[in-house]
N, C-alpha and C positions, 0 to 999 in steps of 0.2 A: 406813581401808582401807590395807593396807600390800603395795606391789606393787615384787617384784622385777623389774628388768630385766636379761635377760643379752645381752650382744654379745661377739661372739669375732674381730673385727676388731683387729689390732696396728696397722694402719696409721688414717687419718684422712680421711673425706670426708663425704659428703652425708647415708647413714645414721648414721653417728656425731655430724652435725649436730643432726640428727632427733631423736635420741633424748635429747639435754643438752636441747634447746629445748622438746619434750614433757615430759620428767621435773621440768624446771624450774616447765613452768604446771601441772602435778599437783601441786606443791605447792603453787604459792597457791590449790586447791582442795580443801585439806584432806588431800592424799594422802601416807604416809608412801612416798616412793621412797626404793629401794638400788638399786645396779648390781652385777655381776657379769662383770668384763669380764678381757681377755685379759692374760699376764703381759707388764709393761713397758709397755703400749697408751699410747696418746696421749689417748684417751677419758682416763682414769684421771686423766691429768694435767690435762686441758682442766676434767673436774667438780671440783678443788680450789677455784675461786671459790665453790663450790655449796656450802658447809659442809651446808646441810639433808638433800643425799643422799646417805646412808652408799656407800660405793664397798669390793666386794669384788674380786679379782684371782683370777683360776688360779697356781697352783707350778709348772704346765711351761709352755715354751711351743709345746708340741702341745697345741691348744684341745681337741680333742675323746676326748681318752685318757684310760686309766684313774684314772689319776693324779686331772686337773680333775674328773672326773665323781664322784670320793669327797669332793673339796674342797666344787663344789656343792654335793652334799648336806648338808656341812656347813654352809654357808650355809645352807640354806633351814632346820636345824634351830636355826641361832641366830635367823636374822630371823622367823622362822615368819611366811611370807608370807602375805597370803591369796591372792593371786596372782601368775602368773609370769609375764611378757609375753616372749618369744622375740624378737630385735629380727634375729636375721644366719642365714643357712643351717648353718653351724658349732656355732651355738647350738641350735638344731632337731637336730641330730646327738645333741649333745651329751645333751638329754635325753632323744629318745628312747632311745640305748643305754639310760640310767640309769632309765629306768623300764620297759622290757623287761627290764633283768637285774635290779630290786630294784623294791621296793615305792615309790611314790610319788605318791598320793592327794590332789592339789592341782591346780584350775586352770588351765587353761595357752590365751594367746594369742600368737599367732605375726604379726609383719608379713611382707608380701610386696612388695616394694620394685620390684624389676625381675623377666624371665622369659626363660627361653631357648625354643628351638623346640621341644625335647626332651627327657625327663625318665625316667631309669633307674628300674627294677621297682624299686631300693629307696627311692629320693628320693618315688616316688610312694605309697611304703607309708608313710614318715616322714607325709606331708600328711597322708596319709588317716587318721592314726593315731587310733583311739578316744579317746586324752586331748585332743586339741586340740579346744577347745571353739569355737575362732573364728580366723578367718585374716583380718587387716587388710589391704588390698591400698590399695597408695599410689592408684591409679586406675582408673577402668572397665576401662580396656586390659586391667589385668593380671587385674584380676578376668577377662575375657571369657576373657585366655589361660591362666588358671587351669583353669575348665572345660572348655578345648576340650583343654587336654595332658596337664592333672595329676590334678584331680581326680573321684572317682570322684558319680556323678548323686547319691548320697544323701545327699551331704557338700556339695553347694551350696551349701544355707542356709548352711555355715558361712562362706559368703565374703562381707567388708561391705566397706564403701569408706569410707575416711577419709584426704582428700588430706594432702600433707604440710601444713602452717604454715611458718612465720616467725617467730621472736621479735624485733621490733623495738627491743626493749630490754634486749637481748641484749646484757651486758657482750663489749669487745673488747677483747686482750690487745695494749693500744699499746705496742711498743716505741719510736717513735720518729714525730713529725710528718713525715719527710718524702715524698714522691712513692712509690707504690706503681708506678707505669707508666714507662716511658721513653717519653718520647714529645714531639713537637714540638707544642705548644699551637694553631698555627696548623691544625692537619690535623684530623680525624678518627678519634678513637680509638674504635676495636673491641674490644671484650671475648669472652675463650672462657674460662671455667673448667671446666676436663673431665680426670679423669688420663688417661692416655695407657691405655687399656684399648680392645680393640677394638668394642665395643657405643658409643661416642661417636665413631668414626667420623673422624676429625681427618684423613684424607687426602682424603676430599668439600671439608674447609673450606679446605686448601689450593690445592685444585682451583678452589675457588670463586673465591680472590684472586685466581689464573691468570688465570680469566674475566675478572674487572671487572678489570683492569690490561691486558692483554694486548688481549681481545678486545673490551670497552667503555670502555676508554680511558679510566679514571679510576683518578688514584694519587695526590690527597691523602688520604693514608688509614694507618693504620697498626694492625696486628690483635697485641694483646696474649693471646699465648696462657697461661692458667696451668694446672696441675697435675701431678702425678708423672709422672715418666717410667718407662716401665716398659720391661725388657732384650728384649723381643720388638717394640714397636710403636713404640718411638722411634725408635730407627736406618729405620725406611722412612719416618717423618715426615721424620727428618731431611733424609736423599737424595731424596725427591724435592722441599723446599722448595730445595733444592738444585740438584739438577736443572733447576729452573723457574726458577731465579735466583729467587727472591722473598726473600732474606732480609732485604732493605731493609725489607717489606710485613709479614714476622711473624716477631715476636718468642717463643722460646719461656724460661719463665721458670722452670719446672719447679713444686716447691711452694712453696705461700708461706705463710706464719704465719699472716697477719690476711689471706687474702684479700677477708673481705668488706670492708676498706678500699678496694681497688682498681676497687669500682662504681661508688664516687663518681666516680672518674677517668675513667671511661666513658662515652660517646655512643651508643651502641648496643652491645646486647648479642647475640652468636650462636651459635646451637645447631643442630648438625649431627649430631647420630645417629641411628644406624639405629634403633634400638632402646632403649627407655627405660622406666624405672615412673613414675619422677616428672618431670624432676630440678628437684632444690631450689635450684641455682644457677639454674636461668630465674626461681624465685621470688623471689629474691635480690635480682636486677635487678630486678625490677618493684619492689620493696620502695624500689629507688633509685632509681624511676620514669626506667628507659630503656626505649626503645622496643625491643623484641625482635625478633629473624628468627631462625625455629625448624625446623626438621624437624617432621613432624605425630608426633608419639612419645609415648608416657605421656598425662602427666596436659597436654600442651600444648593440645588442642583445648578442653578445658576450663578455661584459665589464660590463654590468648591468646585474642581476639576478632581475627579476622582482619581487616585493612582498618581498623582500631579502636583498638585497642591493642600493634596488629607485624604482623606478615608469618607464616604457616605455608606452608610446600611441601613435598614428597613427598620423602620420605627419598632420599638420594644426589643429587638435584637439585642441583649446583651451577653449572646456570648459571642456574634460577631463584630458588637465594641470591644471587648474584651480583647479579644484575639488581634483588631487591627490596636489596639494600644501599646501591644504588646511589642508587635513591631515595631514601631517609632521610640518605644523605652528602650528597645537595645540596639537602635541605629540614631546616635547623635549624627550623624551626615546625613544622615535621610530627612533626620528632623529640619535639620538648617534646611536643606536642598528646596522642602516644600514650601518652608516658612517664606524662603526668599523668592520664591515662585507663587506664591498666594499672597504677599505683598506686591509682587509686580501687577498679578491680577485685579487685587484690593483697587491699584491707584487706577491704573485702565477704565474701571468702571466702575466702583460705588464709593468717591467723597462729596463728602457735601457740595463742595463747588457742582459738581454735576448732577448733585440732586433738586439744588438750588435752579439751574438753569433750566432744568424740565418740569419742572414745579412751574417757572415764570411764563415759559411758553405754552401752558395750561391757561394760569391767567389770563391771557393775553387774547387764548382763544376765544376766553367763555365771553371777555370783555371786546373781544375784536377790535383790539387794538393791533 
């Protein structure tokens, strides 16, 4: 079976995780993968350990213009896929134009990673589009908010569920042994990896340190924030950790190379957005068995066990983050107890091997094979 993936992401985060870690265990299950990704991308460069999966690129770097959309097809007429798996909304673009304005008679599954509240008369024609044979939705969530915004009742069946994975053996590109975190050994180190995008919500988590420093009176603690900054939502993170005086309390680190290095170095990991499909950094950490404190979003009520393996509260809650942080900061046994219990979870149900083999029997079906 040889299956193209296209992603039209330049930059690098959680879906572009997804897709090296999927395409990776599609090969050790016979599958020929190619990529199809954006000019210059960082995917591109991240699949060179992967000799096995052939990596295409777009000539402009406008993903979805006419330009890429002559190149793709050139691609699919060299690799002669038998299927096309759609991995970014850009890429979903991308083909419909090209098989509304030309022939093309192949295939085609799309993931649905994250969802907004609202979806334009043409984003909702692209879904519903007769060629998509299947829509993969990182979680129930987004499956649910699929049907309630986007798509149309007849096209339901076409929506499955296949949580993200984890590859645990997942080559990492070490530039160097030392310390990922700044941080004082004696205290309590807090994990966030999130870019700076507004659907992760980073001004709740700093609201939250306010709480538990301010108003519950604990500050051995130290919150390591990672991921991109971006020119609209970092300047108010920054003013008002500023504002708060809390720069002692969070650190912001912007992006980092190896972040999944930096789990090891972590005691508790935390997720504050409003809104989510997956995300694959809460998997990350279980993966490094920390104990979690989550916003209830995506795929978390189904990844966390509440009381069990972390903490879940109600999106923008931060002073019942605050509060369940608090707990886990002055219970190192409680921390391990969950970590090791949310690792057991972890391997049970979301690594890539098993995201890979529900991914194939997707395939399989759209190809009835």
């Amino acid at each position: 079976m040889k299956i193209l993936h296209v992603n039209g992401a330049r930059g690098y985060g959680g879906n572009e995780q997804q897709l090296l870690d999927i395409a990776s265990k599609l090969s050790e299950l016979k599958v020929n993968n190619a990529v199809f990704c954006a000019l210059n991308s960082e995917l591109s460069t991240r699949l060179k350990p992967y000799p096995g999966i052939e990596v295409f690129t777009a000539v402009d770097k406008k993903f979805k213009n006419a330009v890429n959309r002559k190149e793709f097809k050139r691609v699919i007429t060299q690799f002669k896929p038998d299927l096309v798996h759609l991995h970014t909304s850009n890429a979903l673009t991308l083909y419909f134009f090209m098989a509304v304005l030309s022939s093309l008679d192949i295939p085609v599954v799309f993931s649905k990673k994250g969802m907004s509240s609202s979806m334009s008369f043409l984003s909702k024609y692209k879904y519903n589009y007769k060629g998509i044979d299947a829509i993969i939705c990182v979680s129930q969530t987004v499956k649910e908010a699929m049907q309630r915004v986007v798509m149309f009742e007849k096209n339901y069946n076409k929506l499955l569920v296949v949580p993200d994975g984890v590859d645990e053996e997942r080559p990492m590109i070490l530039q160097d042994s030392s310390a990922v975190l700044e941080s004082n050994e004696k205290s309590v180190q807090i994990g966030n990896v999130a870019n700076h995008d507004d659907r992760k919500d980073l001004p709740t988590l700093v609201r939250a340190v306010d709480h538990l420093v301010n108003e519950l009176n604990y500050t051995d603690f130290k919150v390591h924030q990672i991921g991109m900054f971006r020119d609209k939502q970092s300047p108010e993170i920054v003013a008002l950790i500023k504002e708060l005086n809390l720069g002692s309390y969070i650190k912001l680190y912007g992006f980092v190379e190896e972040a999944a290095r930096a789990y090891e170095e972590m005691d508790i990991f935390l997720m504050t957005s409003k809104h989510e499909g997956g995300p694959s950094s809460l998997l990350e950490a279980m993966r490094f068995k920390k104990a979690v404190v989550s916003t209830r979003v995506g795929v978390v009520p189904d990844a966390v066990v509440n009381n069990e393996t972390g903490f879940i509260v109600a999106p923008k809650d931060y002073k019942a983050l605050a509060e369940k942080l608090l707990v886990l900061c002055q219970d190192k046994n409680l921390r391990n107890q969950y970590g090791e219990a949310g690792y057991a979870h972890f391997s049970k149900n979301f690594t890539a091997q098993q995201s890979a083999r529900k991914t194939l029997d997707i395939y399989k079906k759209v190809l009835e094979v």
